[in-house]
Backbone as CSV, one residue per row, in Angstrom:
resi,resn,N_x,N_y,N_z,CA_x,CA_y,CA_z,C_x,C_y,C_z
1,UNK,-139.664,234.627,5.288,-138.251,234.292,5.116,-137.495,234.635,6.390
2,UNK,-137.071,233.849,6.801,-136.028,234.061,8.586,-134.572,233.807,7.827
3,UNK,-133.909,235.174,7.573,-132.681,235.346,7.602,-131.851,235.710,8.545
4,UNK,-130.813,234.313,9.348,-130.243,234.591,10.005,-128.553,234.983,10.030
5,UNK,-127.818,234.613,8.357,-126.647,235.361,7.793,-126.726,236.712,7.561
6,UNK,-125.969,237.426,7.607,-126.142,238.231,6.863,-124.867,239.308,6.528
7,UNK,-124.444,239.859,5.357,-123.234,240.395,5.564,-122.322,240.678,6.395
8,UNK,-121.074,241.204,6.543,-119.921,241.711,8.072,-120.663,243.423,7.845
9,UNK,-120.326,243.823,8.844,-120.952,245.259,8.408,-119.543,246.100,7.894
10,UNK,-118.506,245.718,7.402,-117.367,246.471,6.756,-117.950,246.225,4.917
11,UNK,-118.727,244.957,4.702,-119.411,244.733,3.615,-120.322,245.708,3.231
12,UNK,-121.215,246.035,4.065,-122.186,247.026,4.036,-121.957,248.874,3.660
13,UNK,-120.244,249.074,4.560,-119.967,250.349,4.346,-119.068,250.248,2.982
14,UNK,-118.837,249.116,2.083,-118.262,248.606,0.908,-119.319,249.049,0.122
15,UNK,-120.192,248.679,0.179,-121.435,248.179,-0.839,-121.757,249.911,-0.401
16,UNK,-122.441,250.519,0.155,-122.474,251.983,0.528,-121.434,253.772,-0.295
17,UNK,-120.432,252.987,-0.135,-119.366,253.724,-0.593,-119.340,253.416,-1.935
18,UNK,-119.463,252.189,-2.616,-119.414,251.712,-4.118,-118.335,251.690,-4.553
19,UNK,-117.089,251.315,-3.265,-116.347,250.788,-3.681,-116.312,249.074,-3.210
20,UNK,-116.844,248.564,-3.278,-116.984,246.709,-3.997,-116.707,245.819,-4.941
21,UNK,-116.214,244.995,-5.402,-116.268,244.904,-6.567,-117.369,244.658,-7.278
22,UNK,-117.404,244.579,-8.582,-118.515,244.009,-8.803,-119.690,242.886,-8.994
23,UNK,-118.722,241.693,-9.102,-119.332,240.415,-8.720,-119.747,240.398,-7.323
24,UNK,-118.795,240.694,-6.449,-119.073,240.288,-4.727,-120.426,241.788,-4.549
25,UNK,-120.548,243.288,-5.159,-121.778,243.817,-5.374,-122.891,243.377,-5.336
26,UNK,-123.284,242.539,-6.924,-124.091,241.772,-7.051,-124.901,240.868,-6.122
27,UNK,-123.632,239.984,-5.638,-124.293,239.316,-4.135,-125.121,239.984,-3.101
28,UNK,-124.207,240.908,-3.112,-124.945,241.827,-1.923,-126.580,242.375,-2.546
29,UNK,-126.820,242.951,-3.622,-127.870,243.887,-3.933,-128.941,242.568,-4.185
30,UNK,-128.258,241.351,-4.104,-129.183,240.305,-3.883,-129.597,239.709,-2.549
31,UNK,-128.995,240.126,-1.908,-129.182,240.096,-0.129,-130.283,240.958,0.001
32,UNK,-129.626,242.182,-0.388,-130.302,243.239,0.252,-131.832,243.871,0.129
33,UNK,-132.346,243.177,-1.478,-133.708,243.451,-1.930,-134.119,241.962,-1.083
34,UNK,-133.533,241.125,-0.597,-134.695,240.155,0.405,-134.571,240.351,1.809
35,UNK,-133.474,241.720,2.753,-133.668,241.310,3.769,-133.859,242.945,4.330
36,UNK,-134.831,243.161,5.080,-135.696,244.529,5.293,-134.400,244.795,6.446
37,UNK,-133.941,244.152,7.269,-132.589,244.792,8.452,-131.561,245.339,7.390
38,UNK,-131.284,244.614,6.418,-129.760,245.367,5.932,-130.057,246.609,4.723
39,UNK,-131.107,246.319,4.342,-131.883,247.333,3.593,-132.141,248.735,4.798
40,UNK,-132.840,248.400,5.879,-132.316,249.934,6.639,-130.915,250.297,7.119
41,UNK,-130.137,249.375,7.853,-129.079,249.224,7.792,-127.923,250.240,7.116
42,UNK,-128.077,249.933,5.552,-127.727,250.507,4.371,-128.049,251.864,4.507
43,UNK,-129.891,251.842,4.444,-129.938,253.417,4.294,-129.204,254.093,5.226
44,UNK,-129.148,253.937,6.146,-128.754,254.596,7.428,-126.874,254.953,7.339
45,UNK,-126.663,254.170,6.599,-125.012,254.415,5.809,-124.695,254.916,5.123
46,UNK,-125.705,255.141,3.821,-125.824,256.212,2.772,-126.057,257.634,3.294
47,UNK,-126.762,257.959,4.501,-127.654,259.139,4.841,-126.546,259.457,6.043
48,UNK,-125.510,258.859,6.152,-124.180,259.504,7.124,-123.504,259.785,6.154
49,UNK,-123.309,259.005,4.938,-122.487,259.313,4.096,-122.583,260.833,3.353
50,UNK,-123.751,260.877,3.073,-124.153,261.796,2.267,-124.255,263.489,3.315
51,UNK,-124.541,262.928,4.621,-123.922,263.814,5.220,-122.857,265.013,5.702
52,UNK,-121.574,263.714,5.629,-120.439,263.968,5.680,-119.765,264.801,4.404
53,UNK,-120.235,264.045,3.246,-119.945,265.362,2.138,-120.841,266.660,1.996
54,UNK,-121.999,266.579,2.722,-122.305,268.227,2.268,-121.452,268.932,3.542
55,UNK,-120.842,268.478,4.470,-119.940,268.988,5.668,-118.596,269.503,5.052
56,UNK,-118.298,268.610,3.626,-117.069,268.711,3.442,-116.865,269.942,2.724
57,UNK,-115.034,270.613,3.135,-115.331,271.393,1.769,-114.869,271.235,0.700
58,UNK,-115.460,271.365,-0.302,-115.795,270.848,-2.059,-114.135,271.102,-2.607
59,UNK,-113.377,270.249,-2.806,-112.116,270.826,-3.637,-112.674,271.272,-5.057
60,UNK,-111.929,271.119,-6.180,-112.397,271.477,-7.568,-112.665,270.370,-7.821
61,UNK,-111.978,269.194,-7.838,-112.708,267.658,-8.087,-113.818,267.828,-7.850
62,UNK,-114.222,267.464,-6.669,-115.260,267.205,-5.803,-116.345,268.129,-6.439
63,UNK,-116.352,269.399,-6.501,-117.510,270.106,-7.383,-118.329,269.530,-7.881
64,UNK,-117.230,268.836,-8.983,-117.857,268.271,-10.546,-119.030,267.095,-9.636
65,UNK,-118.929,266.536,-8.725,-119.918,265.915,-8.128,-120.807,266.154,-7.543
66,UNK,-121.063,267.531,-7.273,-122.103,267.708,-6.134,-123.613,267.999,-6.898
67,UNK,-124.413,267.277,-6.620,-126.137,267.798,-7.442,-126.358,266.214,-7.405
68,UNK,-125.583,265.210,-7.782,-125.502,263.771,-8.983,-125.705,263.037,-7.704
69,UNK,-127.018,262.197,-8.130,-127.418,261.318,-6.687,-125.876,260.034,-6.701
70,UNK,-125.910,259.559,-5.696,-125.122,258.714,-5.677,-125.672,257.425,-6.059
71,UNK,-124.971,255.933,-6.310,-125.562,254.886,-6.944,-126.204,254.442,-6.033
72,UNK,-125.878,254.473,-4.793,-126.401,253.603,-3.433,-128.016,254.342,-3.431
73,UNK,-128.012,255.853,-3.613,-129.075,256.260,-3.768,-130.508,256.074,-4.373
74,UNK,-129.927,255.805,-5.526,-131.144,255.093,-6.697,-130.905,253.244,-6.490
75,UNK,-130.654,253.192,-5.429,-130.368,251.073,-5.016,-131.974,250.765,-5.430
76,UNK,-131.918,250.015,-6.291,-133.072,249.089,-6.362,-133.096,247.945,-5.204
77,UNK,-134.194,248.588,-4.281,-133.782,247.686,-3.093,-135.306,246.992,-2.827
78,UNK,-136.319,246.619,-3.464,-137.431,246.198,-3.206,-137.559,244.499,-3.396
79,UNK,-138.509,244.410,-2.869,-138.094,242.709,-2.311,-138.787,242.409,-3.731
80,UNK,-138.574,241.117,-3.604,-139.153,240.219,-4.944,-140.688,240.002,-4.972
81,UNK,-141.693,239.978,-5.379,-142.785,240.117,-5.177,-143.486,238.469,-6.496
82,UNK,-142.750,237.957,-7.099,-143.091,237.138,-7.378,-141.905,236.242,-8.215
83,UNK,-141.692,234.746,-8.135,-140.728,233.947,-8.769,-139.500,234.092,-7.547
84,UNK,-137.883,233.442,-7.812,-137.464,233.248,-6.823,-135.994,233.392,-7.225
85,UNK,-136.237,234.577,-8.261,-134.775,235.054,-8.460,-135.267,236.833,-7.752
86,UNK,-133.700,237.201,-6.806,-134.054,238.205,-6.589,-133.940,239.364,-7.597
87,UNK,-135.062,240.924,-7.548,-135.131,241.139,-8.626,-133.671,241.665,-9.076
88,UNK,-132.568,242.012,-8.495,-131.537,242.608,-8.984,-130.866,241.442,-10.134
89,UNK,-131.027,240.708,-10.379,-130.595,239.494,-10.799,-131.401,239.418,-11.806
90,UNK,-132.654,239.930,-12.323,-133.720,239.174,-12.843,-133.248,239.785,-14.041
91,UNK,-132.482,240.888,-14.592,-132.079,240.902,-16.203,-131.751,240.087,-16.962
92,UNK,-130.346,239.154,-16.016,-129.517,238.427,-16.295,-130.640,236.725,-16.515
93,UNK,-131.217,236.620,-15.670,-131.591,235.163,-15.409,-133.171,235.249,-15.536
94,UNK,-133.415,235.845,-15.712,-135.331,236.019,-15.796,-135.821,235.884,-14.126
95,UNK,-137.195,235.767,-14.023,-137.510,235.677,-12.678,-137.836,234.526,-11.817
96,UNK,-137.554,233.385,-12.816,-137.600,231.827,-11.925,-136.284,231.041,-12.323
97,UNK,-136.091,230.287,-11.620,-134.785,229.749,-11.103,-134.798,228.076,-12.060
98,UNK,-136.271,228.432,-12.597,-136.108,226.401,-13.367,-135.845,226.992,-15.156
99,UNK,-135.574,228.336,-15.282,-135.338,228.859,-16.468,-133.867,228.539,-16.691
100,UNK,-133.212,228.803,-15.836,-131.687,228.958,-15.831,-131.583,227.956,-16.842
101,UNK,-129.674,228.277,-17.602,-129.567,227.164,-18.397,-128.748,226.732,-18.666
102,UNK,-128.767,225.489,-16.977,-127.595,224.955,-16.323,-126.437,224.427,-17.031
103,UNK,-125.454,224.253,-16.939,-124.046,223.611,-17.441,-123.820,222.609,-16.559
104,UNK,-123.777,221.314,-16.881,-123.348,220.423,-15.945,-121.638,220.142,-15.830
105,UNK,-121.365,220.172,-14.486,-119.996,219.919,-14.455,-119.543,218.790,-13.857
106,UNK,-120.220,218.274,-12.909,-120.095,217.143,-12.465,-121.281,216.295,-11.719
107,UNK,-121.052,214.833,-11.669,-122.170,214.428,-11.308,-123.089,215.094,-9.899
108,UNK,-124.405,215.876,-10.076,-125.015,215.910,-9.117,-124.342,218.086,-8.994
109,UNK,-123.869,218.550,-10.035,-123.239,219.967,-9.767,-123.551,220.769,-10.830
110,UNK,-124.280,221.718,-10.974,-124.740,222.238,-12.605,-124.147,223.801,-11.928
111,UNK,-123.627,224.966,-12.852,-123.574,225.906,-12.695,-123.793,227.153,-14.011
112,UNK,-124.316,227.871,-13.461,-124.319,228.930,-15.039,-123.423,230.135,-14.524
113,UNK,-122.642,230.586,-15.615,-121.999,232.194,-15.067,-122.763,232.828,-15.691
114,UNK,-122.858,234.262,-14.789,-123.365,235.378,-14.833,-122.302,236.460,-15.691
115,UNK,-122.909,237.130,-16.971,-122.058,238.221,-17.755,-121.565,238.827,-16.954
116,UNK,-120.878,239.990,-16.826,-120.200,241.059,-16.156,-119.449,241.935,-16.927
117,UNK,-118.893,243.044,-16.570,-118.782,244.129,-17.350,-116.929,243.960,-17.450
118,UNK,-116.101,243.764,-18.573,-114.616,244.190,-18.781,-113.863,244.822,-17.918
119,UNK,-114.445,245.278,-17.299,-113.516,246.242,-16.091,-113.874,244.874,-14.201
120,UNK,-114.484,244.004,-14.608,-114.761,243.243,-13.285,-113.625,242.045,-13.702
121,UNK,-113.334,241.916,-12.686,-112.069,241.215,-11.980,-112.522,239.785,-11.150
122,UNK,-113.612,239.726,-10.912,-113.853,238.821,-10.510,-115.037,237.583,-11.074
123,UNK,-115.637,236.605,-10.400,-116.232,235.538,-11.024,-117.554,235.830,-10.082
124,UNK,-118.787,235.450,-11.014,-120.073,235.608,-10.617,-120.706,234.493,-11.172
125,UNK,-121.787,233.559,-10.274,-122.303,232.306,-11.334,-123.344,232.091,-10.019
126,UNK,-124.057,231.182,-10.801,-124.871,230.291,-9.868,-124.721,228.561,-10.026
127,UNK,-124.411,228.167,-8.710,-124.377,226.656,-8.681,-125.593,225.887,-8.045
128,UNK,-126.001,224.928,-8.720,-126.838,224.214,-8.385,-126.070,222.796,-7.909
129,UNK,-127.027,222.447,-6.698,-126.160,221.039,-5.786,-127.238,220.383,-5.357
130,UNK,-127.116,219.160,-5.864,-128.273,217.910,-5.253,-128.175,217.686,-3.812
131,UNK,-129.296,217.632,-3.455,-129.537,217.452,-2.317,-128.629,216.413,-1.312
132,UNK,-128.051,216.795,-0.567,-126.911,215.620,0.630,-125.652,215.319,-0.357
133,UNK,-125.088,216.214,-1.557,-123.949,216.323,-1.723,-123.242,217.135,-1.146
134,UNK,-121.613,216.712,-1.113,-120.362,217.941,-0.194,-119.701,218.230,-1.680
135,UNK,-119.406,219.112,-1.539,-119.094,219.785,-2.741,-116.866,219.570,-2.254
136,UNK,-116.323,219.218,-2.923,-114.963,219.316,-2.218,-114.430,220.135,-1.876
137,UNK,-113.603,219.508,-0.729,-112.600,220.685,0.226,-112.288,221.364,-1.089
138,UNK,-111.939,223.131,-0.534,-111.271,223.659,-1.335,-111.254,225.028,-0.446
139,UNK,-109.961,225.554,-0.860,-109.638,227.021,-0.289,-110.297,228.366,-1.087
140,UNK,-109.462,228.989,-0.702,-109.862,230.499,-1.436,-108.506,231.386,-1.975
141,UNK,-108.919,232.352,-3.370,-107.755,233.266,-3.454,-107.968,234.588,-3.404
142,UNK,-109.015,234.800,-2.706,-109.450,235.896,-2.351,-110.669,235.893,-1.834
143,UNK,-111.332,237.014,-1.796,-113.109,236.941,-0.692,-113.738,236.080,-2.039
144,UNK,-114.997,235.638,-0.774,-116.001,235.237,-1.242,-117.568,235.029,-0.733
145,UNK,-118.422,235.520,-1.606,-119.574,235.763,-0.648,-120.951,235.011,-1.592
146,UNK,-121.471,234.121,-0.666,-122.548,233.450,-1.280,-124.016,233.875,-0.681
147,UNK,-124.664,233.587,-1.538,-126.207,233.898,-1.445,-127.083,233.063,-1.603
148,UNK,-127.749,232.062,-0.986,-128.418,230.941,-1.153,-130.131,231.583,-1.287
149,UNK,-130.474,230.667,-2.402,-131.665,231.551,-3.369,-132.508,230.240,-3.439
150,UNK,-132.242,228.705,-3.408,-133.242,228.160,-3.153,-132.376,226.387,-2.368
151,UNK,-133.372,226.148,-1.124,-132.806,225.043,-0.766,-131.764,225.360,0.569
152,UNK,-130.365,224.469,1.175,-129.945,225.188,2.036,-128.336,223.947,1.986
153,UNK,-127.756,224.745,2.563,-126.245,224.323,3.033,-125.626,224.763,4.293
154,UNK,-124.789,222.997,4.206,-123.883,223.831,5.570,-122.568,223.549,5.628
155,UNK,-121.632,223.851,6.680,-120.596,224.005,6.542,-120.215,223.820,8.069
156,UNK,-118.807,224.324,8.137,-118.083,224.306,9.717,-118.602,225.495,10.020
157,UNK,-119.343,226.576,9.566,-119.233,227.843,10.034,-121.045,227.885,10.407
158,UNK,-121.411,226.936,9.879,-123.318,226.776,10.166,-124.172,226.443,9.088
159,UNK,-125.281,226.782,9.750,-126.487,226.237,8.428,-126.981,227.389,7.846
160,UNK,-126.855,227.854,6.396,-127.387,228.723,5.429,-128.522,228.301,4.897
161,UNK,-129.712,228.821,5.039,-130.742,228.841,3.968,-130.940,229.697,2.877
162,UNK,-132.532,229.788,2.557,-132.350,230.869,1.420,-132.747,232.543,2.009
163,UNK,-131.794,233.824,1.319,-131.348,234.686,1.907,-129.822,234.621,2.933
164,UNK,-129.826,234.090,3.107,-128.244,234.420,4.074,-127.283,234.265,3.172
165,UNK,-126.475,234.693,3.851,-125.394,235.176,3.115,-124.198,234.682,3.700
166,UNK,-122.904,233.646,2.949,-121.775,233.359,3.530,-120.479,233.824,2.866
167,UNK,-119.647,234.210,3.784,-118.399,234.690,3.519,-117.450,233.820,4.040
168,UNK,-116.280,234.269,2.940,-114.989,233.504,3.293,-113.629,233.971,2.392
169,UNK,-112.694,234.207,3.258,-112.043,234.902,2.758,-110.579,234.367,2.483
170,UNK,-109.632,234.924,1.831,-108.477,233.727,1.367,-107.740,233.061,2.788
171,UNK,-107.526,231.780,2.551,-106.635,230.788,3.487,-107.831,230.328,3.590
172,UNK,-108.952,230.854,3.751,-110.533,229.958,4.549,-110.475,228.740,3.298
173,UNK,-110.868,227.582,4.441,-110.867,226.453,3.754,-112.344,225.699,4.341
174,UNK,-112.971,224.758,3.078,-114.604,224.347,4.130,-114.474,223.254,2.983
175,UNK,-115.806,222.522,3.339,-116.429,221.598,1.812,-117.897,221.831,2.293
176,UNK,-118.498,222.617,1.747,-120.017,222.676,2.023,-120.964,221.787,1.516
177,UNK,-121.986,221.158,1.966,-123.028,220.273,2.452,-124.250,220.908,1.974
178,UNK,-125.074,220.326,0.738,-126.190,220.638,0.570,-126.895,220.057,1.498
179,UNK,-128.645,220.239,2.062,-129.005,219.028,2.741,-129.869,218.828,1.957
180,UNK,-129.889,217.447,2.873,-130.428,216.291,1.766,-132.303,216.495,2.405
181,UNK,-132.766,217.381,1.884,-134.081,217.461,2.346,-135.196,217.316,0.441
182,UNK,-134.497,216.785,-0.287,-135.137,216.513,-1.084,-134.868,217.968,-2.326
183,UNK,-134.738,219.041,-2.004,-134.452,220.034,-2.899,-133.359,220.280,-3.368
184,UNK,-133.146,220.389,-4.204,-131.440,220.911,-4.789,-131.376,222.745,-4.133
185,UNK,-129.819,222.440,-3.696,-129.694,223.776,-3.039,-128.931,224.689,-4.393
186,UNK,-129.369,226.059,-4.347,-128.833,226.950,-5.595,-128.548,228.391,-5.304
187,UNK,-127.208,228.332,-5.035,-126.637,229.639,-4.698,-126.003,230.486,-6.139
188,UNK,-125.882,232.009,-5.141,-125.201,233.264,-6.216,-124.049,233.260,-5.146
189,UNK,-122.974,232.710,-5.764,-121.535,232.839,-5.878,-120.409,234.166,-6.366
190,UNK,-119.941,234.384,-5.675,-119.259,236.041,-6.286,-117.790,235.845,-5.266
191,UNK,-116.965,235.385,-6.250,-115.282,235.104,-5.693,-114.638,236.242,-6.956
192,UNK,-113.596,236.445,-5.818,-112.189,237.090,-6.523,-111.216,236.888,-6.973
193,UNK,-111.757,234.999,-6.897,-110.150,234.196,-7.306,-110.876,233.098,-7.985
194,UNK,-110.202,232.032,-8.413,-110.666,230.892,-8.692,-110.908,229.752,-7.079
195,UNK,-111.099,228.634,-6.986,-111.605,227.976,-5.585,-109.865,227.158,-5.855
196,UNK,-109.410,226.957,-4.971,-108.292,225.885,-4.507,-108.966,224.679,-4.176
197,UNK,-109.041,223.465,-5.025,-109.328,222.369,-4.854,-108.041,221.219,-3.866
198,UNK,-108.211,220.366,-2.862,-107.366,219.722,-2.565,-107.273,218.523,-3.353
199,UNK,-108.604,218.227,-3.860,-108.615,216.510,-4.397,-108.098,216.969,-6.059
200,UNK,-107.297,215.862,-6.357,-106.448,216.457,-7.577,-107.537,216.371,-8.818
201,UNK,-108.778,215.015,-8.716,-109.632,215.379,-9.565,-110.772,216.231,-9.986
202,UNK,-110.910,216.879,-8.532,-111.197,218.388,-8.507,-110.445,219.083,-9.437
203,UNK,-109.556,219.641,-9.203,-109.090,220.211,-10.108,-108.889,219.875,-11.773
204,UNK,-108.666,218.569,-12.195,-109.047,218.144,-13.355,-110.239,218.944,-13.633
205,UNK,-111.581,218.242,-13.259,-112.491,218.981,-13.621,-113.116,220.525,-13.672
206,UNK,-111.654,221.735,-12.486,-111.965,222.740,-12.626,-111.048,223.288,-14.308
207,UNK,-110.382,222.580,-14.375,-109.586,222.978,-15.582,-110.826,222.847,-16.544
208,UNK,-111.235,222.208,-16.705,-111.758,221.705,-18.232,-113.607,222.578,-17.888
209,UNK,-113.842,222.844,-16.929,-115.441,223.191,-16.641,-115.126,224.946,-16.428
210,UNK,-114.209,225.439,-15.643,-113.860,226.654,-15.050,-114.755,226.898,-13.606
211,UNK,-114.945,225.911,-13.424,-115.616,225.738,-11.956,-114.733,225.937,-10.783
């Protein structure tokens, strides 16, 4: 696998700290069990981190924390070893990607959402896109970070395969490009907003699909 996206590194000290949210999380801990650079990367962020608090001194809060590994600590960070969902993902969706159990929204566009926990604020799903479709212009209302898991896309900002990782953050505007190499491209999606469609029947169909 030649991953050449890959998170901003302010993502990394996000995802580290555990303060992320939790959909745009997800993305990441799906990056990160396929790509061995951001997986050391990481450690190497946790092990300053963890540093810096045994330096600190302990208020009475802080006490109540000290012994309790941190979450970044116990990261299930091991690569996938068989099927082509990564394993952080594999509760939700099992471990192959022809299981999923797509929702069609528009011709040539299937997507499934991913559960998430009452306290998450944001949207998590996977979209599936036929090969040499543009998916329509549309903006953003907050971050957004994709994970391409089988097949590939592109955009004004470059060509994503599977493993990389694209970001975009509100005002960013694109229409991304599956290619047309015969495979349907199928990303993990993790926005903080809904997508700003320009074409008005875009939006028709985000009303009625939640796409």
């Amino acid at each position: 696998m030649n991953i050449v996206h890959h998170p901003a590194d302010e993502d990394l000290v996000s995802c580290s700290a555990g303060s992320m949210p939790e959909a745009l999380a997800a993305v990441m801990a799906g990056h990160i069990s396929l790509c061995e650079r951001c997986r050391k990367e990481l450690a190497i962020m946790d092990a300053i981190g963890a540093s810096l608090l045994e330096n600190m001194h302990p208020s009475p809060l802080a006490r109540s924390f000290v012994g309790v590994p941190s979450k970044t600590a116990s990261r299930n960070v091991s690569k996938s070893l068989s099927g082509d969902v990564p394993l952080p993902l594999r509760k939700y969706v099992g471990p192959s990607l022809s299981n999923v159990p797509w929702k069609w929204i528009a011709p040539g566009i299937w997507q499934h959402r991913l559960p998430s926990s009452q306290r998450s604020k944001g949207f998590l799903r996977l979209i599936k896109v036929s090969p040499g479709l543009t998916l329509p212009d549309h903006g953003h209302t907050g971050s957004e970070l994709t994970l391409v898991l089988q097949g590939s896309f592109s955009d004004a900002t470059g060509s994503y395969g599977v493993g990389d990782v694209a970001s975009a953050n509100e005002g960013d505007e694109h229409g991304p490009v599956a290619a047309a190499n015969g495979q349907e491209c199928i990303c993990l999606i993790a926005s903080e907003g809904p997508m700003l469609f320009r074409s008005f029947l875009a939006r028709i169909v985000q009303r009625f699909t939640g796409f």
